[in-house]
Backbone as CSV, one residue per row, in Angstrom:
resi,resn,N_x,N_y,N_z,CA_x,CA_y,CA_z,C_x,C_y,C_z
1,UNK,56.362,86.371,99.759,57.266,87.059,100.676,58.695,86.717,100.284
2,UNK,59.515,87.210,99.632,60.362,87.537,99.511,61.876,88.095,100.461
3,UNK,62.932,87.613,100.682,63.655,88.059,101.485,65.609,87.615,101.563
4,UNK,66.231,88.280,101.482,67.559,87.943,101.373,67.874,87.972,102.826
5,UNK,68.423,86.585,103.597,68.878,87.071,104.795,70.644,86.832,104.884
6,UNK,71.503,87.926,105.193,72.684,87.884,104.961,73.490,87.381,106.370
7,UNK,74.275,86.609,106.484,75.436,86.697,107.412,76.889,86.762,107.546
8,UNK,77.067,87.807,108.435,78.554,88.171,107.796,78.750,88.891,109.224
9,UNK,80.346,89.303,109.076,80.528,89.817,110.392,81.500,91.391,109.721
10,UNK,80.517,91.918,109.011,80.643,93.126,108.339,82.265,93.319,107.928
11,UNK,81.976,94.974,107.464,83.611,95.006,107.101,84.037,94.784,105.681
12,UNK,82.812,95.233,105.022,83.108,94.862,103.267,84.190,95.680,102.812
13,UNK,85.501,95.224,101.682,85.920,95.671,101.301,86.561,95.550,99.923
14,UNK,85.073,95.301,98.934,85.415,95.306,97.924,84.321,95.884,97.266
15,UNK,84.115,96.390,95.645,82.921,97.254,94.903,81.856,97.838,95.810
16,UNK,80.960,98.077,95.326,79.472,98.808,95.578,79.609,98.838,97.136
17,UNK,79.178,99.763,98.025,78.858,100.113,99.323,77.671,98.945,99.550
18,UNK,77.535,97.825,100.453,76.499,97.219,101.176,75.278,97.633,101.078
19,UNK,74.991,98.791,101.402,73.612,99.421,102.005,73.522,100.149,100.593
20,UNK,73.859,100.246,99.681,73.695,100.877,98.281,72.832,99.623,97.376
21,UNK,73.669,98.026,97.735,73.186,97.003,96.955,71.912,96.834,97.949
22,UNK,71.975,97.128,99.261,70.585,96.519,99.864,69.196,97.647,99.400
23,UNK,69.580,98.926,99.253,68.283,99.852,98.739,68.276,99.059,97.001
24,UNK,68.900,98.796,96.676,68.740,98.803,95.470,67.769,96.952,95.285
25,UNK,68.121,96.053,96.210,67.175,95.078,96.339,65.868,95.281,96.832
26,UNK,65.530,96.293,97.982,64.455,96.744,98.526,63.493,97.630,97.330
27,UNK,64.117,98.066,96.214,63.735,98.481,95.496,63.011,98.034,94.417
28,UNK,63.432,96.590,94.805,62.548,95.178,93.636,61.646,94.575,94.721
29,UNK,61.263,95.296,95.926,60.231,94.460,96.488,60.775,93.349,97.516
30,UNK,62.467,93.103,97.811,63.064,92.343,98.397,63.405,92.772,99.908
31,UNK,63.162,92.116,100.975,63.620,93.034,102.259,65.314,92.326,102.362
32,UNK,66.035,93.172,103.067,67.580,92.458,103.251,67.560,92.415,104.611
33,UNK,67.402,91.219,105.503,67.672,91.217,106.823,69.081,90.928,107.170
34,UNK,69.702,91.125,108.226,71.358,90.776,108.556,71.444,90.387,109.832
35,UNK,72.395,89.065,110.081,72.755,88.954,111.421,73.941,89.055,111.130
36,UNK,74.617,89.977,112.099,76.499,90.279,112.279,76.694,89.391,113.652
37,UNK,78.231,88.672,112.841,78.704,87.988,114.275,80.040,88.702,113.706
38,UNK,80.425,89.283,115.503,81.286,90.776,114.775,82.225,90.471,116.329
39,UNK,83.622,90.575,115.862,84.695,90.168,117.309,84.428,91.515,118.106
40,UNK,85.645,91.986,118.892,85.679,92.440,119.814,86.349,93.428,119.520
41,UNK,86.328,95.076,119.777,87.253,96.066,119.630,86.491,97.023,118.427
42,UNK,87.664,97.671,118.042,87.164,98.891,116.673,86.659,97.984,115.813
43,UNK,87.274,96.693,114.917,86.886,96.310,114.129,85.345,96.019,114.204
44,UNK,85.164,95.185,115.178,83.752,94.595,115.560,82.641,95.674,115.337
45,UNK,83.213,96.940,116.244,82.334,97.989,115.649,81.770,98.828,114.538
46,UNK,83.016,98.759,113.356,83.106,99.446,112.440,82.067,97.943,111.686
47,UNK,81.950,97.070,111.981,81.462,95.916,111.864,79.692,96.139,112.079
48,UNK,79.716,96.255,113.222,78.114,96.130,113.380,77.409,97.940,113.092
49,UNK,77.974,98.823,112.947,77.653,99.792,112.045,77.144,99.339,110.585
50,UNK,78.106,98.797,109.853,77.706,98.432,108.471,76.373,97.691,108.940
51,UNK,76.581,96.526,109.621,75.285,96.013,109.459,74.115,96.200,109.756
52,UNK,74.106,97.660,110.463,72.827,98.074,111.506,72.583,99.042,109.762
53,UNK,73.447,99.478,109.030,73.376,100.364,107.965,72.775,99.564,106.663
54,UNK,73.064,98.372,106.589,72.141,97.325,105.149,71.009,96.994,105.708
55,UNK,70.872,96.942,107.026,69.301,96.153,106.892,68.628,97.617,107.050
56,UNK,68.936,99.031,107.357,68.217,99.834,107.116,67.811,99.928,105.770
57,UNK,68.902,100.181,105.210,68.917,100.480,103.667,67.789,99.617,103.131
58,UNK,67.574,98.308,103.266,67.313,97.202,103.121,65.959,96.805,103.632
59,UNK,65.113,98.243,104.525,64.044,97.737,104.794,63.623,96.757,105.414
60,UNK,64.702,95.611,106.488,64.758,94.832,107.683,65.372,94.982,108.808
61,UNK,65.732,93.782,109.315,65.773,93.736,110.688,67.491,93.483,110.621
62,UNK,68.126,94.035,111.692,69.642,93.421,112.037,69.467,93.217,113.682
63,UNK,70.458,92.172,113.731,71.219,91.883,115.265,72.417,91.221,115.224
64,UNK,72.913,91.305,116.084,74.481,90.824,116.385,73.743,89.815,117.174
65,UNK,74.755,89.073,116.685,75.096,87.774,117.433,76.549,87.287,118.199
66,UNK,76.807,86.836,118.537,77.981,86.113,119.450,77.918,84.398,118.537
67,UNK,79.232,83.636,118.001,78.863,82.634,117.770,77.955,81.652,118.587
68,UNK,77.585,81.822,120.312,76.967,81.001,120.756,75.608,81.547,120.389
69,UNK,75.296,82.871,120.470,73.864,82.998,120.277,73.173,82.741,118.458
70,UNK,74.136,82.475,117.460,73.891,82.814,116.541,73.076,81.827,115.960
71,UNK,72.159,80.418,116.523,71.181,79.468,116.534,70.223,80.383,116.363
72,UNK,70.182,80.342,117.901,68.607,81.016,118.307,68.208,82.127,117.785
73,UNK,69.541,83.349,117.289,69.309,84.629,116.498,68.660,84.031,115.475
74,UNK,68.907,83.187,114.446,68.609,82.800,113.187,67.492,82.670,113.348
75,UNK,66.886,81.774,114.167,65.641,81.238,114.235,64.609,82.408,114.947
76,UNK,65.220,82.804,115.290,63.776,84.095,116.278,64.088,85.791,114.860
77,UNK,64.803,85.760,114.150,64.950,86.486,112.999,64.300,86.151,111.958
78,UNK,64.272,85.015,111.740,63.568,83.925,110.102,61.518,84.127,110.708
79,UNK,61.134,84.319,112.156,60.342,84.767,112.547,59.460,86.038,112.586
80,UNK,60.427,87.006,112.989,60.129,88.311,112.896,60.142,88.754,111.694
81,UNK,60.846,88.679,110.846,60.454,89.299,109.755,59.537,88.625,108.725
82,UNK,59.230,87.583,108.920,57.746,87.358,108.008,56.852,87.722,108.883
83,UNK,56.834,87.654,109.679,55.519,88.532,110.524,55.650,90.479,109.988
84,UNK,56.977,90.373,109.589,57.381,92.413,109.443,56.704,92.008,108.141
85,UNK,56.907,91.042,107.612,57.167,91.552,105.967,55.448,91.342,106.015
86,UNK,54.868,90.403,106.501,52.717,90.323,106.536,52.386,91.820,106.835
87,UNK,53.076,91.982,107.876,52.250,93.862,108.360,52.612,94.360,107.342
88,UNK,53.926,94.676,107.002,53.999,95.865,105.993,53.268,95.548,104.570
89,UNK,52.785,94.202,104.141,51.796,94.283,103.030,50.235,94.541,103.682
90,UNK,49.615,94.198,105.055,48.838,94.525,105.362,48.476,96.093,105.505
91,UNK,49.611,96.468,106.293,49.717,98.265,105.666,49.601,98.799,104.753
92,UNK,50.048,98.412,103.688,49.495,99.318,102.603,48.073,99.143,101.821
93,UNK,47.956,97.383,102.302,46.214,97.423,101.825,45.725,98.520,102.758
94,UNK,45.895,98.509,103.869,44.794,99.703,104.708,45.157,100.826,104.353
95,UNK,46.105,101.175,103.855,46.477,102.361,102.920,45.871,103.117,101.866
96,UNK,45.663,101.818,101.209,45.044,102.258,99.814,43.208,102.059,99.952
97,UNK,42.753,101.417,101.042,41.196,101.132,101.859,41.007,102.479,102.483
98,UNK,42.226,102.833,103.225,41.606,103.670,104.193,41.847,105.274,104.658
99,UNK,43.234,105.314,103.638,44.038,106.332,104.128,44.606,106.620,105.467
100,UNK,44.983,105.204,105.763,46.292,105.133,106.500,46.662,103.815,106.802
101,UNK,47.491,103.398,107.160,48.690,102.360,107.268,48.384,101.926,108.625
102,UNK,48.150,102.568,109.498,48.138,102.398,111.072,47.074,101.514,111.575
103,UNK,47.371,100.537,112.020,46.062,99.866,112.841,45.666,99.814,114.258
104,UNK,46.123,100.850,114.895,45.701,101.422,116.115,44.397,102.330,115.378
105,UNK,44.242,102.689,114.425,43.084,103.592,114.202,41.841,103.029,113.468
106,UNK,41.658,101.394,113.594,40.530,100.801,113.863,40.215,100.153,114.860
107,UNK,38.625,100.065,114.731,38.299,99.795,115.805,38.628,98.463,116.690
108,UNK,38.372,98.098,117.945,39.267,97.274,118.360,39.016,95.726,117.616
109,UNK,37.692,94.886,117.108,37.077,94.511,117.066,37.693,93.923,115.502
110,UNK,38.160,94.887,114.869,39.047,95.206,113.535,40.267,94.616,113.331
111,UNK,40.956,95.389,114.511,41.932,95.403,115.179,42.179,93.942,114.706
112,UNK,42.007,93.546,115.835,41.798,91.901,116.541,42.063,90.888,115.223
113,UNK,40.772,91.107,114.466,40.861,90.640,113.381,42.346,90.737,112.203
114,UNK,42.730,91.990,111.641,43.659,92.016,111.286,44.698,91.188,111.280
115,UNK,45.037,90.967,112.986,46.055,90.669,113.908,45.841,89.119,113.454
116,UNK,44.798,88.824,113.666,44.713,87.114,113.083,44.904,86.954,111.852
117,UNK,44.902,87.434,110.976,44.941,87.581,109.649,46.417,87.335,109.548
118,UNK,46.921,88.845,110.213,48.534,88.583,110.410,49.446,87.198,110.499
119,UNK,49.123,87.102,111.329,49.653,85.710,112.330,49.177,84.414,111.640
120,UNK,48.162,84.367,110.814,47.738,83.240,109.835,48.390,83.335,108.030
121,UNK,48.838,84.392,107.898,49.283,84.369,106.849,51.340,84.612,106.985
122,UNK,51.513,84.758,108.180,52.870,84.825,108.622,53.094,83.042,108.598
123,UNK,52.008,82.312,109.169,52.663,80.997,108.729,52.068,80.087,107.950
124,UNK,51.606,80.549,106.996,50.862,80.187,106.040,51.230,80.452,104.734
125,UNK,51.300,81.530,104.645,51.943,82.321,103.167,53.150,81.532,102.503
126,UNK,53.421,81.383,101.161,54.043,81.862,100.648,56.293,82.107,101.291
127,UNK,56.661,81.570,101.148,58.202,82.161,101.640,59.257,82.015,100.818
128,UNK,59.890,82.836,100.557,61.092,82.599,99.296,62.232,83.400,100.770
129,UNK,63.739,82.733,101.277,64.890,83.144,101.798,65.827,82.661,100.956
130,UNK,66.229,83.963,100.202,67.977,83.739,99.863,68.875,83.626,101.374
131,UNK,69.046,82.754,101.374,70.460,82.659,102.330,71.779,83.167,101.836
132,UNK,72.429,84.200,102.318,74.116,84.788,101.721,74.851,84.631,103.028
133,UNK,75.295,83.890,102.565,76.653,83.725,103.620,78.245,83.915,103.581
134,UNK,78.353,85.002,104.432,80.351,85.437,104.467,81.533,84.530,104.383
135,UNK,81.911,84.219,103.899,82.820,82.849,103.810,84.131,83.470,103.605
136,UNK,84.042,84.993,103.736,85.828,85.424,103.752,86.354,85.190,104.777
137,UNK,87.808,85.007,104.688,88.932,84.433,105.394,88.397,84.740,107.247
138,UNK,88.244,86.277,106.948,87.782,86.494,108.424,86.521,85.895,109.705
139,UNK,85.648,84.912,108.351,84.435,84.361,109.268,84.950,83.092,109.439
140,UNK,86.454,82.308,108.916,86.301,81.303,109.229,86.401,80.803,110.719
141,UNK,86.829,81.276,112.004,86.590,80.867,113.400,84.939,80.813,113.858
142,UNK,84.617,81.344,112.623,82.498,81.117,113.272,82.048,80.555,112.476
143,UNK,82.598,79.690,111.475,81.645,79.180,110.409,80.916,77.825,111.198
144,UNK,81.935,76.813,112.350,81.141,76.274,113.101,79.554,76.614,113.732
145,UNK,79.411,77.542,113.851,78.565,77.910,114.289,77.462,78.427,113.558
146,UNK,78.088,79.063,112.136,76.948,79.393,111.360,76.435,78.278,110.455
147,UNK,77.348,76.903,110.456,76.637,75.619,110.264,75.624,75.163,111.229
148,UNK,75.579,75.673,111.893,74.636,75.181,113.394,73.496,76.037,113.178
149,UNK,73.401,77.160,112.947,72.712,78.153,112.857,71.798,77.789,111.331
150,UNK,72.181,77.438,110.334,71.867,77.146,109.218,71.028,75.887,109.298
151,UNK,71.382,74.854,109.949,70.710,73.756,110.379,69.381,74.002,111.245
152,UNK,69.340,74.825,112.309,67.856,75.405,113.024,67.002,76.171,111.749
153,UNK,67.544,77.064,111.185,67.104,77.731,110.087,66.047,76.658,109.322
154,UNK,66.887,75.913,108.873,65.604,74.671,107.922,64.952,73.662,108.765
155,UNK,65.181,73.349,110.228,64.371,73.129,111.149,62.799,73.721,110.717
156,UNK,63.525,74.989,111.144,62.360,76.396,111.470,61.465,76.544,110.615
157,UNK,61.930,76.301,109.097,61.240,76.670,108.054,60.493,75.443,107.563
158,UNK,60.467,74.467,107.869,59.931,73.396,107.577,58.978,73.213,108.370
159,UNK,58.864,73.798,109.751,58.121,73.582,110.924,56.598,74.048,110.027
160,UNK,56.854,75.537,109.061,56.255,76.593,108.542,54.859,75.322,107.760
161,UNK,53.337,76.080,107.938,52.541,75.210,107.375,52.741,75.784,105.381
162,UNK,53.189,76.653,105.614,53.113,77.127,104.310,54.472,76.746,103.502
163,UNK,54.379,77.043,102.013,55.284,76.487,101.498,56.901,77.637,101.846
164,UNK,58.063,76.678,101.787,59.014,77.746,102.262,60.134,77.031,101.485
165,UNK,60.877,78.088,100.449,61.939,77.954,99.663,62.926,77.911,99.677
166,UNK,64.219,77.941,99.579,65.191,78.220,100.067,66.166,78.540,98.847
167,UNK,66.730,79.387,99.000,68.825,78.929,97.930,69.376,80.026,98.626
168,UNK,70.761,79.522,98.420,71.731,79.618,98.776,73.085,80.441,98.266
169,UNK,73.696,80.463,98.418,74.990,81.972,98.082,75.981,81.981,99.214
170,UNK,77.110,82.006,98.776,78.122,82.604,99.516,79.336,83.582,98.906
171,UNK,79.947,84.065,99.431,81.165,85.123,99.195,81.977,84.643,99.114
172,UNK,83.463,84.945,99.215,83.335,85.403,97.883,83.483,84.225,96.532
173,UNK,83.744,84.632,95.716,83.594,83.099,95.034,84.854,82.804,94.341
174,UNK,85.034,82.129,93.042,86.269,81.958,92.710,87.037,82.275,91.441
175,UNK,88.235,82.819,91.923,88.758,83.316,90.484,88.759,83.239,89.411
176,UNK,88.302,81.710,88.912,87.948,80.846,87.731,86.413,81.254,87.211
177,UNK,85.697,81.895,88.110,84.269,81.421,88.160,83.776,83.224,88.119
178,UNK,82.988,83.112,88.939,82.374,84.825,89.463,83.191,84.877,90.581
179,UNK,83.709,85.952,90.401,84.761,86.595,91.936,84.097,86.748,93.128
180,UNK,82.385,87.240,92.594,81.059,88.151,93.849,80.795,87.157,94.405
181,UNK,80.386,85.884,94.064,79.408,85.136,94.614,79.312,83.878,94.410
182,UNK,78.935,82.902,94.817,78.742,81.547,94.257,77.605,80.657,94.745
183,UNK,76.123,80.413,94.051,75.361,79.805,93.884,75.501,78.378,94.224
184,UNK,75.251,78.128,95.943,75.529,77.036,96.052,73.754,75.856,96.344
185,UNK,72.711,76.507,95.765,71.513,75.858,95.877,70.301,76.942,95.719
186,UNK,69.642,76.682,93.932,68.538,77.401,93.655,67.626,77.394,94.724
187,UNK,66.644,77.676,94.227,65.496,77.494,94.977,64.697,76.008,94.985
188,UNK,64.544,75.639,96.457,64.415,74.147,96.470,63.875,73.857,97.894
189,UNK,62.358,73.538,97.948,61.822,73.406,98.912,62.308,71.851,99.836
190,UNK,62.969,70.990,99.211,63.707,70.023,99.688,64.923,70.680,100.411
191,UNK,65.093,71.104,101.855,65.815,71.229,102.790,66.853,69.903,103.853
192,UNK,66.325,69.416,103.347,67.363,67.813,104.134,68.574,68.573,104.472
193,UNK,69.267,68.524,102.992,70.810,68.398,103.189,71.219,69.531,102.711
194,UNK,71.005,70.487,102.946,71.068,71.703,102.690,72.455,72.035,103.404
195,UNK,71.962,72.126,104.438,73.181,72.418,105.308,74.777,71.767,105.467
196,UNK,74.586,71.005,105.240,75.901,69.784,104.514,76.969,70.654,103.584
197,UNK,76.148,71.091,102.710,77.436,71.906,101.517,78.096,73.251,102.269
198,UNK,77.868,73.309,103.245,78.671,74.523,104.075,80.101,73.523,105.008
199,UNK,80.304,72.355,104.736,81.119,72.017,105.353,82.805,72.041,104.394
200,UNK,82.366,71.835,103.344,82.999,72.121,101.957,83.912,73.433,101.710
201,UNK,83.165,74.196,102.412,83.614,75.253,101.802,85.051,76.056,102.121
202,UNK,85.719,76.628,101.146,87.556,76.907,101.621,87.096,78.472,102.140
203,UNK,87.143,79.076,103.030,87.146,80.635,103.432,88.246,81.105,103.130
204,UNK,88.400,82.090,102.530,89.252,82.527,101.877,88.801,84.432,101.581
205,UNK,90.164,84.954,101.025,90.115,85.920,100.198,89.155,87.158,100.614
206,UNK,88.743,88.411,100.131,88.497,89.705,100.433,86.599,89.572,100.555
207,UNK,85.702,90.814,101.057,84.733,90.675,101.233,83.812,91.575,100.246
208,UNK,83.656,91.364,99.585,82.345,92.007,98.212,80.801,91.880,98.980
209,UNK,80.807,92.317,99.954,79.118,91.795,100.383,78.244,92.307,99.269
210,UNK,78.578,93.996,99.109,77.912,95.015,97.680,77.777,93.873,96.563
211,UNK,78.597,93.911,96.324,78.485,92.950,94.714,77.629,91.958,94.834
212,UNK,78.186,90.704,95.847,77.153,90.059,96.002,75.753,89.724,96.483
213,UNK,75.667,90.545,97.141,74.006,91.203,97.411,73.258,91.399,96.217
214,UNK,73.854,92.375,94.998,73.257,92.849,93.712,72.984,91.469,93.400
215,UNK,73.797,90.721,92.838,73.568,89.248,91.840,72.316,88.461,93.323
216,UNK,72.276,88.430,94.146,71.173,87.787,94.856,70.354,88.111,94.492
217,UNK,69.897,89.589,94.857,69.000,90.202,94.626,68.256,90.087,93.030
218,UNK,69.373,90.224,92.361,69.041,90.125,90.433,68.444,88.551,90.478
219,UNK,68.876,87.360,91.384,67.965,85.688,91.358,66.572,85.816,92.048
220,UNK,67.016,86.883,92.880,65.527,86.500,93.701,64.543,87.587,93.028
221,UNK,64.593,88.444,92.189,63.545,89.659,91.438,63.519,88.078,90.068
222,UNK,63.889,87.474,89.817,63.835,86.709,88.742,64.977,86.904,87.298
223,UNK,65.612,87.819,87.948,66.686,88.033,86.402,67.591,87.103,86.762
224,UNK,68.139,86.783,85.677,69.120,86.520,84.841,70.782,86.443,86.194
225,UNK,71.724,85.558,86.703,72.870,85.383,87.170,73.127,84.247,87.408
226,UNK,74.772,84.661,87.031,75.615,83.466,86.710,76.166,82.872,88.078
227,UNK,76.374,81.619,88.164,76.909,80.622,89.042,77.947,79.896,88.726
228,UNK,78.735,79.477,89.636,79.743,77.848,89.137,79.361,76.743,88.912
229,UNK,79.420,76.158,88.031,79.024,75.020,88.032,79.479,73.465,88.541
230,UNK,79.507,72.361,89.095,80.175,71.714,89.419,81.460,71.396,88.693
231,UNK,81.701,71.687,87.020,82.668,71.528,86.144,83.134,73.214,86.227
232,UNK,83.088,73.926,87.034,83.513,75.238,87.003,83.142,76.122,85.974
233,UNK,82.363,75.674,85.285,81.821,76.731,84.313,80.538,77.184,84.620
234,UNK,81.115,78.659,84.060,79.701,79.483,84.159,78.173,79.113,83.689
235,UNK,77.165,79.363,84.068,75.627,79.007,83.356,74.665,80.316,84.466
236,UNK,73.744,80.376,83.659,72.595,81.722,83.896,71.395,80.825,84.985
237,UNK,71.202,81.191,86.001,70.062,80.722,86.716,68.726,81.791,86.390
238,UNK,67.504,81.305,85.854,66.985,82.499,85.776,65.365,81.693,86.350
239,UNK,64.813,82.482,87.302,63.372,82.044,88.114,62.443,82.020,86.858
């Protein structure tokens, strides 16, 4: 199971359209889920549009959050969609079994079964989450909070009986380095201190969500993208 979950409080305004890079990850088999923590007024709105618009594109789930709710969003989101992402592979096995997707159209007995199946392989399975996180100038009054939020997150996922992965990304990155993005933790089922390297970080500068979505997406299908390195030089992460 596979999955990029993004946070940002929309409003991209740099390369590729958002919901262009999220079909184009959904297109490698990746779902893009989004939580928007989005202020108050036109902006906020023109805000949670985009984001109700990538996780379509994107084949997941979006919600707004408020910095106080944006804990519990994380954690009841990192939920629902591995349970979305079990059905929708269970769907297409009954697809290709049965000629159709729907499991209202077995019997109840079936049903039932399925449903356990579901729910045993939702915490059991398999979990790969890119974490992307907004770090332009404009999220810095909520980054408190999306440190808080990030911290329940590997709570949550550790709780998981199955194995659960993690790396990391944020926006935008640095002039020296990749402008899109910056690779701040491959994939690494050691979660401790994960959350720690978000205290570090300078918010700054314009929002590329597009761009950096693509290069996530290109780590988590297994290709080939570049990161900073602690000596600021470039190197290829490749799965």
């Amino acid at each position: 199971m596979k999955q990029i979950l993004l946070i940002t409080d929309g409003c991209s305004n740099v390369g590729i359209s958002p919901a262009a890079a999220a079909a184009e990850a959904r297109s490698e088999g990746i779902t893009v889920n989004v939580i928007g923590v989005v202020d108050q007024g036109e902006l906020g709105l023109l805000g949670a549009e985009e984001i109700r618009e990538i996780a379509k594109a994107g084949g997941g789930m979006s919600r707004i959050a408020t910095p106080q709710q944006l804990s519990q969003t994380v954690q009841m989101m990192t939920r629902k969609t591995v349970t979305q992402t079990v059905q929708q592979a269970v769907s297409r096995e009954l697809q290709s079994i049965l000629g159709s997707g729907d499991m209202t159209e077995l019997p109840p007995a079936q049903r039932s079964e399925v449903v356990r199946v579901i729910d045993e392989l939702a915490e059991s399975g398999s979990l790969r989450v890119a974490l992307l996180v907004d770090a332009s100038a404009s999220m810095k009054p909520k980054m408190a909070a999306v440190r808080e939020a990030i911290s329940d997150l590997l709570l949550s996922l550790k709780a998981r009986s199955g194995t659960s992965e993690l790396a990391v990304f944020h926006f935008p990155g640095r002039h020296d380095g990749d402008p899109d993005v910056v690779m701040d933790s491959g994939w690494t089922s050691n979660l401790a201190n994960l959350d720690k390297m978000f205290y570090k970080l300078n918010m700054k500068g314009t929002t590329p969500t597009g761009p950096a979505m693509l290069k996530v997406a290109q780590y988590v299908s297994g290709k080939p993208i570049y990161s900073d390195d602690e000596d600021g030089m470039l190197r290829d992460y490749v799965v």
